[in-house]
KOLZA-622759 format. One line per 10 residues: number of its first residue (from 1); for each residue y, x, z of C-alpha. Coordinates in Angstrom, 1 decimal, padded with zeros to 4 digits, always signed. Example, Ala and Ser with C-alpha at 12.3 -4.5 7.8 and 13.67 -1.06 7.14 Angstrom:
1> -004.5/+012.3/+007.8; -001.1/+013.7/+007.1
This chain:
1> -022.7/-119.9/+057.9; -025.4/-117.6/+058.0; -025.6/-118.0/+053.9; -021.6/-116.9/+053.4; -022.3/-113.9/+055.3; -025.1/-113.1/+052.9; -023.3/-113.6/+050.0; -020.2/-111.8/+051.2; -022.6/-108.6/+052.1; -024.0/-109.0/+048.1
11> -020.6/-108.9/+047.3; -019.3/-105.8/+049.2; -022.3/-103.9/+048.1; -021.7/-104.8/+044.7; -018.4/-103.7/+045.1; -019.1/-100.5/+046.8; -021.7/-099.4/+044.1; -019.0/-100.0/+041.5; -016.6/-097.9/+043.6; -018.9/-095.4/+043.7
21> -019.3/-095.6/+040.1; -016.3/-095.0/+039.6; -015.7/-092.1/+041.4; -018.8/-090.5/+040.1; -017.3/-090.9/+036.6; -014.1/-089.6/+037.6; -016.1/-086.7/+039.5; -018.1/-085.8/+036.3; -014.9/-085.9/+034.1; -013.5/-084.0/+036.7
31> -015.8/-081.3/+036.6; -016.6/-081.3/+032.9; -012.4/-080.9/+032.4; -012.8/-077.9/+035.5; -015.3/-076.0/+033.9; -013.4/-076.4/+030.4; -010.4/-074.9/+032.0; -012.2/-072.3/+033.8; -013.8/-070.8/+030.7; -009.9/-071.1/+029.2
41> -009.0/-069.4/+032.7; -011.6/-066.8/+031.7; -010.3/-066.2/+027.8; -006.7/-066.3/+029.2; -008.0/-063.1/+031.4; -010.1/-061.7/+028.5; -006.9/-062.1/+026.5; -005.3/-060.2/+028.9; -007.0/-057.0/+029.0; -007.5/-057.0/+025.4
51> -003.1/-057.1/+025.3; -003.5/-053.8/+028.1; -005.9/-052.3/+026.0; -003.4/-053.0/+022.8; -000.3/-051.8/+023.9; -002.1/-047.9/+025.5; -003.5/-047.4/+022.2; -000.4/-048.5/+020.2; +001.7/-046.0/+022.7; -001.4/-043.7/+022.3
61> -001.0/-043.4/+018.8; +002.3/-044.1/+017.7; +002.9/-041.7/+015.3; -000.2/-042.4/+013.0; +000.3/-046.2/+013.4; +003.7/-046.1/+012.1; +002.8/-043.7/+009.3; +000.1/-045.9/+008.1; +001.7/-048.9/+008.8; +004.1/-047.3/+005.9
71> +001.4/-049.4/+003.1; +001.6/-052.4/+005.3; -000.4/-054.0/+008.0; -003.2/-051.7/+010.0; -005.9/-053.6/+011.7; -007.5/-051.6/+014.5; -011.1/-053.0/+015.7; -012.3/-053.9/+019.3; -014.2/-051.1/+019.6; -011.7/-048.4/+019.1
81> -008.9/-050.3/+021.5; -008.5/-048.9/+025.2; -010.9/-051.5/+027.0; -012.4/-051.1/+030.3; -015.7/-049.4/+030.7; -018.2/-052.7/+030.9; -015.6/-054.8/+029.6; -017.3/-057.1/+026.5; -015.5/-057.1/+023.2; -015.5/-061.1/+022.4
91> -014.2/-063.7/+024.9; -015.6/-067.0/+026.6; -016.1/-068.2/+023.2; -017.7/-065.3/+021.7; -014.6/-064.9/+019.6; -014.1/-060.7/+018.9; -009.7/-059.4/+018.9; -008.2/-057.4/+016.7; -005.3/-055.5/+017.3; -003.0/-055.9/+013.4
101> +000.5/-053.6/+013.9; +003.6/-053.5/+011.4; +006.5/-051.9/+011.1; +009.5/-053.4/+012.8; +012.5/-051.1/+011.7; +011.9/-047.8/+013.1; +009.3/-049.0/+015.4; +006.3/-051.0/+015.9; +005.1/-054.8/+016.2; +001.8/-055.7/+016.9
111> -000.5/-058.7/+017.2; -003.9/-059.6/+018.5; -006.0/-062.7/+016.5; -009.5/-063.7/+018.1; -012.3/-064.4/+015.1; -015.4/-065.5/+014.5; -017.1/-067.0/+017.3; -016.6/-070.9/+018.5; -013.6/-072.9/+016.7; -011.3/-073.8/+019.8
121> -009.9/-077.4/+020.1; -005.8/-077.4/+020.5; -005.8/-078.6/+023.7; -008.0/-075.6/+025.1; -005.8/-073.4/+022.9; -002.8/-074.6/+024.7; -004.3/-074.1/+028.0; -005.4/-070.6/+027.4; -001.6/-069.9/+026.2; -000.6/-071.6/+029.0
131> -002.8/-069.1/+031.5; -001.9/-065.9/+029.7; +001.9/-066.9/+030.2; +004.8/-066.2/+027.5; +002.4/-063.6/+025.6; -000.2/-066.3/+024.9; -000.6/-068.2/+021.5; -002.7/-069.7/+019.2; -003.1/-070.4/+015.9; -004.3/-074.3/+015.3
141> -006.1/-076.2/+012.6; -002.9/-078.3/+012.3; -000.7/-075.5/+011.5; -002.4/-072.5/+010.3; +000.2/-070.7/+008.8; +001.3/-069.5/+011.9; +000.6/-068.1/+015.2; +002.1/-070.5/+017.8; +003.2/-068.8/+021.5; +003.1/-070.6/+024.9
151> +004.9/-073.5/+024.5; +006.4/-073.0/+021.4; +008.1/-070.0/+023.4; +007.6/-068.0/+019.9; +006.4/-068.3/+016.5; +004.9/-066.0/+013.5; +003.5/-066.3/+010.6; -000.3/-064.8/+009.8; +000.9/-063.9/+006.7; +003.0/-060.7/+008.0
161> +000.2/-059.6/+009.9; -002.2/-059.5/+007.0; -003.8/-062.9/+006.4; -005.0/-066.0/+008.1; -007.8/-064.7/+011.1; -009.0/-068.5/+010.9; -008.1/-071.5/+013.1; -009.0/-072.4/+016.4; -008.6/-068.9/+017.2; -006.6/-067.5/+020.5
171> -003.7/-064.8/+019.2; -002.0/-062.5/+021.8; +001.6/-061.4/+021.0; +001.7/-057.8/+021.7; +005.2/-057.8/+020.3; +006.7/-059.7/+023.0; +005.2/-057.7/+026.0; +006.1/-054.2/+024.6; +009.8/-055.3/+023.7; +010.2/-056.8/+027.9
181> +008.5/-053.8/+029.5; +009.5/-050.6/+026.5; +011.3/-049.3/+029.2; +009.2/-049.2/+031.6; +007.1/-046.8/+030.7; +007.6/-042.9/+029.7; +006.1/-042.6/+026.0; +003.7/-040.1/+025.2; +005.0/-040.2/+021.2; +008.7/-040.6/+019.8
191> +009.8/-044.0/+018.5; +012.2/-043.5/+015.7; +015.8/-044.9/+017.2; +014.6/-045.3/+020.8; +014.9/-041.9/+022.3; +015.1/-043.3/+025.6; +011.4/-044.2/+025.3; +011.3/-040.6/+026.0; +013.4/-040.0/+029.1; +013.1/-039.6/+032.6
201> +015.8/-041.5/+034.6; +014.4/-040.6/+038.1; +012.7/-036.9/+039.4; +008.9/-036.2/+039.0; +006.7/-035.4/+041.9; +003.8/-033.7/+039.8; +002.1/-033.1/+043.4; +001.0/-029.8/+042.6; -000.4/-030.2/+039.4; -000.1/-027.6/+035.9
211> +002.3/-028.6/+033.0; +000.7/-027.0/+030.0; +001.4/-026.4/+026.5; +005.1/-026.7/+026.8; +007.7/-025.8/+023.7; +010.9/-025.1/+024.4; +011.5/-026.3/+028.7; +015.5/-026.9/+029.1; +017.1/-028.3/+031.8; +020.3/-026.7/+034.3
221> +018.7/-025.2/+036.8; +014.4/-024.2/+037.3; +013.0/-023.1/+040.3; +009.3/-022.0/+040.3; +007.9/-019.5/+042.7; +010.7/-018.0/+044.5; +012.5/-017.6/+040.7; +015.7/-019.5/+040.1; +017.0/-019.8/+036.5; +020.2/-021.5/+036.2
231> +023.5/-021.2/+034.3; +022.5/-018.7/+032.0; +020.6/-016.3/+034.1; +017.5/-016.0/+036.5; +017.5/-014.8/+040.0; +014.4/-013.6/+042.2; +014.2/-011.9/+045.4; +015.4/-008.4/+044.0; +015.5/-009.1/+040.4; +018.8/-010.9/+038.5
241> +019.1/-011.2/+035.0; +022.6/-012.8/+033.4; +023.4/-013.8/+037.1; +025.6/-011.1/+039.9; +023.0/-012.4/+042.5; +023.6/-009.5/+044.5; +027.5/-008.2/+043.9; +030.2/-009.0/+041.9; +029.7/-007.7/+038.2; +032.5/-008.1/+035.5
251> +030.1/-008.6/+032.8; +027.2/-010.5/+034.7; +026.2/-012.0/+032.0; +024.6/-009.9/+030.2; +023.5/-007.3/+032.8; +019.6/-007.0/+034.5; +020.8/-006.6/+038.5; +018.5/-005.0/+040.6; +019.0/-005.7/+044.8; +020.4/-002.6/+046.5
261> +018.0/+000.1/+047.7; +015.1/-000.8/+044.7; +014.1/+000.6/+041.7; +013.9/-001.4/+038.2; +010.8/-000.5/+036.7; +009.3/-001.3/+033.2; +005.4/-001.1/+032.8; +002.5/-001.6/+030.3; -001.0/-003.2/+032.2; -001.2/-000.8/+035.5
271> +000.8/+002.0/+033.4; +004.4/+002.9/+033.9; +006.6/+003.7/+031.8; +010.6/+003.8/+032.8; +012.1/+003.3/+036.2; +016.2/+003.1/+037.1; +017.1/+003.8/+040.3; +020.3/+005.0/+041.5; +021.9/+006.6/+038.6; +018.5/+008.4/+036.8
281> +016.0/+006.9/+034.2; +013.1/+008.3/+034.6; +010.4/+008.2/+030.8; +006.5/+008.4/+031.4; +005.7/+008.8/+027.8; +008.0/+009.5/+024.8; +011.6/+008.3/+023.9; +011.7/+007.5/+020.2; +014.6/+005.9/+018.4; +015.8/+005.4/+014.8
291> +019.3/+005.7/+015.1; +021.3/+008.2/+017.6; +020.7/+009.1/+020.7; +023.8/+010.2/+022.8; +024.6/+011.7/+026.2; +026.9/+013.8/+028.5; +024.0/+016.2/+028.5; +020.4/+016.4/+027.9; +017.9/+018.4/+029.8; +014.2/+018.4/+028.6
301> +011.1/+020.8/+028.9; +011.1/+021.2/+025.2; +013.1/+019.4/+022.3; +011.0/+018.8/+018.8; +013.0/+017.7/+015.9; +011.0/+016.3/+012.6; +014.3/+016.3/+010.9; +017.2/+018.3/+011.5; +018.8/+019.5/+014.5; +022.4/+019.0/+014.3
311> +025.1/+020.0/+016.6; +028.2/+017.8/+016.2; +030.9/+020.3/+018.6; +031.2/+024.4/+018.2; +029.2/+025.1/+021.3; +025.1/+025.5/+019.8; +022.5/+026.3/+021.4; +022.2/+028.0/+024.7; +019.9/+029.8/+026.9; +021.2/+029.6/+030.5
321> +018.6/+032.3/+031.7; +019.6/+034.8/+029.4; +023.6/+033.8/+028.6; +022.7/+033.9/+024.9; +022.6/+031.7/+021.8; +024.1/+030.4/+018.8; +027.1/+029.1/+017.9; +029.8/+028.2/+015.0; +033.4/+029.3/+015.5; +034.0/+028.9/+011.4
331> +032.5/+027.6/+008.7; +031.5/+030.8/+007.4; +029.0/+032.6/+010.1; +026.3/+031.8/+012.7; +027.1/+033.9/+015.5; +025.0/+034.8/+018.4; +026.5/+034.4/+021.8; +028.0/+036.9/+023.6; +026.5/+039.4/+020.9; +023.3/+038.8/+022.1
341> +020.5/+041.0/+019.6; +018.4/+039.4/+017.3; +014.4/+040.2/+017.6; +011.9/+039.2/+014.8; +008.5/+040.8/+014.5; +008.5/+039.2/+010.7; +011.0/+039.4/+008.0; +014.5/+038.9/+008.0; +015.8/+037.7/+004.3; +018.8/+037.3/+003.0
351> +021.2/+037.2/-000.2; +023.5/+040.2/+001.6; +022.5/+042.3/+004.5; +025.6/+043.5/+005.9; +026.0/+045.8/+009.0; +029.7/+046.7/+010.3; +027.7/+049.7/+012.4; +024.8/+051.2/+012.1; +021.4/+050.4/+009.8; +018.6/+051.9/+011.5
361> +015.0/+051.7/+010.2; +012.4/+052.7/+012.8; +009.8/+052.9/+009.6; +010.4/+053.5/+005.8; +013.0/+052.0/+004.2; +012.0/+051.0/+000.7; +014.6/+049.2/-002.3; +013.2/+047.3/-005.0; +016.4/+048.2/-007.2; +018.9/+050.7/-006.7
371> +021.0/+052.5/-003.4; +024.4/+052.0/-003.7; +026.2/+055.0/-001.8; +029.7/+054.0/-000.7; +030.0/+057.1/+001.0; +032.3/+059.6/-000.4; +032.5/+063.6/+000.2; +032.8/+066.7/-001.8; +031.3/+069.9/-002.1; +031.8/+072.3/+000.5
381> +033.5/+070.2/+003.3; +032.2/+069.8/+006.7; +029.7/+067.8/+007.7; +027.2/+066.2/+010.8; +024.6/+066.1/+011.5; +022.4/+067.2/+008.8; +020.4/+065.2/+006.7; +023.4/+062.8/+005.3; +023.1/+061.3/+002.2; +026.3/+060.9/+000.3
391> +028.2/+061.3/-003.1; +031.2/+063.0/-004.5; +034.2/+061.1/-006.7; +032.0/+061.2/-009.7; +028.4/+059.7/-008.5; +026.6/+063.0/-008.1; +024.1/+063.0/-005.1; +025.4/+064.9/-002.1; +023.5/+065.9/+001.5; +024.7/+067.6/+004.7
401> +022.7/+070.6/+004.7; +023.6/+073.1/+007.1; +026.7/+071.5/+008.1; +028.5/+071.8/+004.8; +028.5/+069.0/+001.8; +026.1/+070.6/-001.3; +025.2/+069.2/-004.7; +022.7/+067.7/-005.4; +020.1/+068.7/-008.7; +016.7/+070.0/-008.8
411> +015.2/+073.3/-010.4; +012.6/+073.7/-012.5; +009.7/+075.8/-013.4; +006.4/+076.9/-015.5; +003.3/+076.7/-013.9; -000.1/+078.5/-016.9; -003.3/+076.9/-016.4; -006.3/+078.9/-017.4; -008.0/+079.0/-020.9; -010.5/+076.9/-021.4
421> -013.6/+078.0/-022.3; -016.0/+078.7/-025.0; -019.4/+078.5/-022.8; -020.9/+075.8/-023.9; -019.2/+071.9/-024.6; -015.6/+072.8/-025.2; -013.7/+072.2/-021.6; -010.3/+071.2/-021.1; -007.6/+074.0/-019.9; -005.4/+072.6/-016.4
431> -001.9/+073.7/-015.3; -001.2/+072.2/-011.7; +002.1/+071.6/-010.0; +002.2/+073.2/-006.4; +003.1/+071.0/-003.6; +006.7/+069.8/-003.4; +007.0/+070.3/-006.6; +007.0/+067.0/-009.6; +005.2/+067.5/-013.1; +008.0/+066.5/-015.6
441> +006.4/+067.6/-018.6; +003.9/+070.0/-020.7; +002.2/+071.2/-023.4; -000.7/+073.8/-024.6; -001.1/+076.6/-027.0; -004.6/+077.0/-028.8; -006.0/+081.0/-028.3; -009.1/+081.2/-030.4; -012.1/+079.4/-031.7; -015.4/+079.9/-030.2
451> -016.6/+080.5/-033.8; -016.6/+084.3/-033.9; -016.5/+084.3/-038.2; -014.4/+081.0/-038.6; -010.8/+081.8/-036.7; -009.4/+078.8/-038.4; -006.5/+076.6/-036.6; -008.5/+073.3/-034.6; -006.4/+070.7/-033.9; -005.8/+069.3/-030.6
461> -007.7/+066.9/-029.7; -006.0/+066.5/-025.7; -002.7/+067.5/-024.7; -001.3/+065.0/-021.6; -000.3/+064.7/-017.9; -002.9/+064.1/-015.0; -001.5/+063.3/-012.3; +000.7/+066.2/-011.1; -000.8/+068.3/-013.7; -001.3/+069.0/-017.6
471> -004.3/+068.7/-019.8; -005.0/+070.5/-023.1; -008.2/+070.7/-024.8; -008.9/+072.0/-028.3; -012.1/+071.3/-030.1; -014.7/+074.4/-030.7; -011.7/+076.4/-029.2; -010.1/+078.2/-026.7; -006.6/+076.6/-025.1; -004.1/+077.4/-022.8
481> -002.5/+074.0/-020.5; +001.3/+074.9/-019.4; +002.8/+072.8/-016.7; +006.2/+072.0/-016.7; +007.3/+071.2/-012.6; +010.7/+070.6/-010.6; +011.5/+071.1/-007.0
């Protein structure tokens, strides 16, 4: 008895330790197959921050993608994709992504391939596609013509995305993410065909922060500040423009409203330079305008014209103070209003000066050319007062002397200068016209020579006017100057 037991207690340790053995194996295999899967857990995850970091620089950078994608596939580095500060650039097994984008129509389709690093058996690839979900794939030594999804959820071949990366390799299809989720997301660049990449469907809280470097903002309706601009026009507290914010207009549209009681006021920096209120503009500075200005009436401290000053009615210009002016009442003369006098200090010129009175000079009157007298009278007849100029019916000069019409004329007269004389150089003989009285002509008359024993005829070397008087002089003799005057 004693012997069975022994053997039976051989025999259950036996079996135990082969139990055990068992187990142990199973436990090793166990854990050799849990750390496999945990580094494919960990390239799953790699994989998927690597497909984050893909599809914000594909959004990113739209525009250029596309354009370059024009000459076929772009291939966009580790380094320059969107990762995670801190996050490494190859995976579990030291296999680096690449990000390889084509055109799909009028937008984008991208795919990440894994390189380089440690050939992956398909069963690990499987299980890392598995772990990334639908986006996951592969591409496998037995097929490496194509990228293989997550349980043959999807297919493509290498060859559109520009080239075998290698086998073994994990590949991540971008494609697939961005076409479920697209709309999700508010693009920062226009896809061709897909405006609505580009729209809000719901309001945006910006929670106080700037919008900058707008274009053109359009919407219905903007409120900002107290301001309101909607259907057409913009309303403030005491401003409207295009909008009857504060009465009914019938042309609101196109009318700045001010609120009752204020001014509208336009300004440059701290200056000012028009105000409305009521029913006056008020100007700080000048009014300037290249076509007409019009109004009821003007008033202004002083007018300056740099071209001509026209008056479009009969009225002129008038001075209020005075009750004078000038106006046109025909086409023929400027008259002055209420026949006003006309003052110059200077000259007044003219083709015809013509007086329907009087013409009085309070100096000398002088005529270039000739005094036409108009004024007829004869001989004899009456006249006032005296000093009148006038002329009878055939041109003769006539003057009111003493009350009575008399000719005109002049009478003339004879005036002997003194011999010259013989004492001495020869000297000239003079015959002077008295005051009042005009030299008209003259001549001399020889006396003697100075030669007592040679009275022989000299001949006259000067015989001419000076001034109001007559000259003669006779060489080596003795002459006589006669003057011939009027008065």
């Amino acid at each position: 008895m004693k012997r069975r037991q022994r053997g039976a207690t051989m025999i259950e340790i036996m079996a135990v330790l082969a139990i055990g053995a068992l187990l142990l194996a199973g436990l090793v295999g166990w854990l050799t197959w849990r750390a496999s899967e945990q580094r494919n857990e960990l390239a799953a995850e790699h994989g998927a921050a690597v497909l984050d970091a893909a599809k914000t620089y594909m959004r990113a950078n739209f525009q250029n993608l596309y354009n370059q994608a024009a000459g076929g596939p772009v291939t966009v580095p580790a380094s320059s994709l969107y990762l995670g500060q801190g996050v490494q650039q190859f995976n579990a097994y030291s296999q680096v992504p690449e990000l390889r984008v084509v055109r799909d129509g009028t937008g984008l389709d991208g795919m990440v391939f894994y390189r380089g690093g440690q050939q992956i058996s398909k069963g690990n690839l499987i299980s890392i596609a598995n772990n990334m979900g639908f986006v996951g794939g592969y591409v496998a030594a037995d097929d490496p013509a194509n990228a293989v999804g997550m349980m043959q959820q999807w297919k493509r071949p290498v060859a559109a995305y520009g080239g075998s990366p290698g086998t073994g390799v994990v590949a991540v299809a971008v494609f697939a993410d961005m076409a479920a989720q697209g709309g999700a997301y508010l693009h920062r660049n226009a896809t061709p065909g897909k405006p609505e990449l580009n729209r809000m469907s719901t309001g945006i809280d910006m929670d106080g922060n700037n919008i900058s470097g707008a274009g053109t903002v359009a919407g219905n309706r903007i409120e900002a500040g107290g301001v309101e601009i909607s259907e057409g026009g913009m309303a403030t507290a005491a401003l409207s423009i295009g909008k009857a914010s504060f009465g009914a207009l019938p042309y609101a549209y196109e009318t700045i409203q001010v609120a009752p009681g204020m001014n509208f006021r336009v300004a440059s920096g701290t200056q000012e330079l028009m105000s409305f209120g009521g029913r006056d503009v008020n100007f700080w500075g000048d009014v300037k305008s290249s076509m007409s200005v019009r109004a009821q009436g003007v008033m202004v401290n002083d007018a300056y014209a740099s071209g001509s000053f026209h008056a479009t009615g009969s009225g002129g210009v008038y001075w209020d103070q005075w009750g004078g002016g000038w106006y046109m009442g025909d086409p023929w003369w400027i008259r002055a209003t209420n026949d006003k006098n006309i003052y110059t200090g200077g000259e007044v010129q003219a083709g015809v000066v013509r007086s329907n009175g009087q013409l009085i000079a309070n100096g000398r009157a002088t005529f270039n050319e000739y005094v036409q007298l108009n004024g007829g009278a004869a001989v004899g007849a009456g006249c006032s007062p005296n000093g009148l100029i006038g002329r009878d019916g055939s041109g003769k000069i006539l003057s009111c002397t003493d009350g009575v019409w008399r000719g005109g004329g002049f009478s003339t007269f004879v005036v002997e200068g003194a011999p010259s004389s013989c004492f001495g150089p020869t000297t000239s003989s003079f015959a002077y016209c008295p005051d009042g009285s005009t030299l008209i002509s003259g001549g001399s008359m020889w006396l003697s020579t100075c030669r007592l024993h040679n009275e022989q005829y000299r001949f006259t070397t000067m015989d001419r006017p000076v001034g109001n008087a007559w000259e003669a002089r006779i060489e080596e003799s003795s002459a006589k100057a006669y003057a011939i005057c009027a008065r």
